[in-house]
N, C-alpha and C positions, 0 to 999 in steps of 0.2 A: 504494500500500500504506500503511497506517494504521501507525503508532507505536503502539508500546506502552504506555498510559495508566492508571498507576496510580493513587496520590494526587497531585491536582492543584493547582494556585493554587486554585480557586476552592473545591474539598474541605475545605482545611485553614482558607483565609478564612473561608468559611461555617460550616465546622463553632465558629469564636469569635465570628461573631456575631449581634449581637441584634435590629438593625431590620428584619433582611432576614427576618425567622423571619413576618411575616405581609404577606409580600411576595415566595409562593412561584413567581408567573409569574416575575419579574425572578430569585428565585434561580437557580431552572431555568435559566431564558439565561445567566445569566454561570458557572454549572455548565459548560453544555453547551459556554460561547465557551472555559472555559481548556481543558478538555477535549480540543476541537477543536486551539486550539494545539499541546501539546502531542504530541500523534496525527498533529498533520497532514494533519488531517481537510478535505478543501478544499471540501467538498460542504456541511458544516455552518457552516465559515467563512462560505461565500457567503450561507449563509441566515440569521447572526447578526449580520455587518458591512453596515451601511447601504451602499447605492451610495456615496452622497456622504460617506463615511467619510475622515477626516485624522488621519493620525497622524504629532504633530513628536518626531522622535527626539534624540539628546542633542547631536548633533553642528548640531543644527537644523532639517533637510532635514525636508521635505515625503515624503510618501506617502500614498499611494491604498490604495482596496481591495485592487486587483488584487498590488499591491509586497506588501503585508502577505502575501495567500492566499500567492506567491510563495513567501516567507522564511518561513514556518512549513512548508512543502511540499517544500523543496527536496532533491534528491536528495542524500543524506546526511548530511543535519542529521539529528541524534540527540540531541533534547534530554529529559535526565531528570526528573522530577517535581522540583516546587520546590516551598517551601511558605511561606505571604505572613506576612511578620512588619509591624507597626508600620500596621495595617487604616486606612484612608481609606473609609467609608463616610455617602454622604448622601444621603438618599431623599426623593423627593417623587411627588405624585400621577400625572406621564406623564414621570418623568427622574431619574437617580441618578448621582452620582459615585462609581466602587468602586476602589479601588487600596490600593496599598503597598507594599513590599519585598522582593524576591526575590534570589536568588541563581542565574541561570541557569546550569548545568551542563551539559553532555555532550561528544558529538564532534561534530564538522564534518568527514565524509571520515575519516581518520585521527588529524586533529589534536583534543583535547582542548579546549574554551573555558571558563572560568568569568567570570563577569561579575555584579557586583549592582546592580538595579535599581531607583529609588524610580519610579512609574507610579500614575497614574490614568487610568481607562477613563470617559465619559461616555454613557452607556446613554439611549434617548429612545424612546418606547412610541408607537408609528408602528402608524395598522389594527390596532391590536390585537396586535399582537406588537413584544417588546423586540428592540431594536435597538444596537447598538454604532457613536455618529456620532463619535466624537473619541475619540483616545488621545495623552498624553503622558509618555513615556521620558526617563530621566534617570540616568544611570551615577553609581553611587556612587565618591567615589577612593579 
């Protein structure tokens, strides 16, 4: 079952900025990847995270695709829309850095989490479709 997906990371990034405005494939995908986050969309994950996708989270550890789909997926994670303050974007002709600042919000099960994150995502235009190959997380204190 999908979450409910209102305004997203990538809603509120895109809607401030300006390289991405004639760079409407890559917006679409990184639209569709927070989207999918958040929702817990696992069928759109699969189709936006590269196989060979790494993501180092803050604590350091390594993760795969399959951990990521996992942990946005998991039964009762209920993460609320967030919205990216402090935008990290770099675009080039087959690759883009997009990140920055959130504050993730909701429940886990019954317990409440909030946590802020500084992140950037590395997107890489693979066969014609953007792809998500590298992500890094980084807890604000």
């Amino acid at each position: 079952m999908l979450k409910s997906a209102t305004p997203t990371v990538a809603a509120a990034w895109l809607a401030a900025s300006t390289a991405l405005q004639d760079a409407s494939p890559l917006m679409e995908a990184a639209e569709a990847y927070e989207t999918a986050q958040i929702a817990g969309d696992a069928v759109a994950l699969e189709r936006l995270l590269a196989d060979d996708y790494v993501l180092v989270g803050s604590d350091g550890a390594r993760q795969g695709k399959a951990e990521l789909i996992a942990f946005w997926t998991a039964e009762g994670f209920e993460p609320a829309p967030v919205k990216v303050t402090e935008l990290v974007e770099h675009v080039w002709s087959d690759g883009a850095a997009l990140g920055g600042t959130v504050t993730l919000t909701g429940q886990q099960g019954v317990e409440p989490f909030s946590v802020t994150i500084r992140y950037v995502d590395v997107w890489a235009l693979r066969d014609g479709e953007w792809r998500v190959i590298y992500g890094q997380a980084t807890r604000v204190p």
